[in-house]
Steps between C-alpha positions, in 0.01 A plus 500: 500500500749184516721507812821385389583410890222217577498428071907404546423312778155295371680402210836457666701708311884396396542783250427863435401610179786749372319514180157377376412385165432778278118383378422320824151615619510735772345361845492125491695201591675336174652163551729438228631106368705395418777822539854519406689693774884579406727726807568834349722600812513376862100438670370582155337315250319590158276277286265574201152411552156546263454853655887630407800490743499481854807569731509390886683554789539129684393596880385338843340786581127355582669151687582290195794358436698645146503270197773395339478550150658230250443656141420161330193434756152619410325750758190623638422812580215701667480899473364607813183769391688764643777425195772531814514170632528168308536138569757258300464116528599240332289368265434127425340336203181348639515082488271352246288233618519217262 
């Protein structure tokens, strides 16, 4: 059993999952890269991912600070196992060493 108290707060949660992606696996973390998120209405954002289409509710519920989401910027996002918590970053291309 995942407690979706200390689980928000390990992975310092910004979001909470409104809806999870259809075919996601039940019980894990999924990290998802790069992610399109788009605002369906105010402190909610929707993006397609391998799994189907997830929906979540921007928080600071668990200490960290909302994100502000620009819809031409590539995200990450983590799925807390629970599938009620989540994490979105911003996600950077790594640098190639040349």
């Amino acid at each position: 059993m995942v407690d979706v108290q200390d689980e928000g707060r390990d992975i310092k949660a910004n979001a909470v999952v409104v809806m999870r992606p259809g075919a996601a696996p039940p019980s894990y973390e999924i990290l998802y890269a790069p992610i399109k998120l788009s605002q369906m209405s105010a402190g909610m954002v929707t993006g397609m991912t391998s799994h189907g289409e997830v929906r979540l509710r921007l928080s600071g519920i668990y200490g960290a600070k909302r994100p502000v989401i620009q819809t031409d910027q590539p995200y990450l996002v983590l799925l807390g196992a629970s599938g009620r918590n989540a994490r979105i970053d911003t996600f950077k291309m790594p640098k190639t060493e040349q």
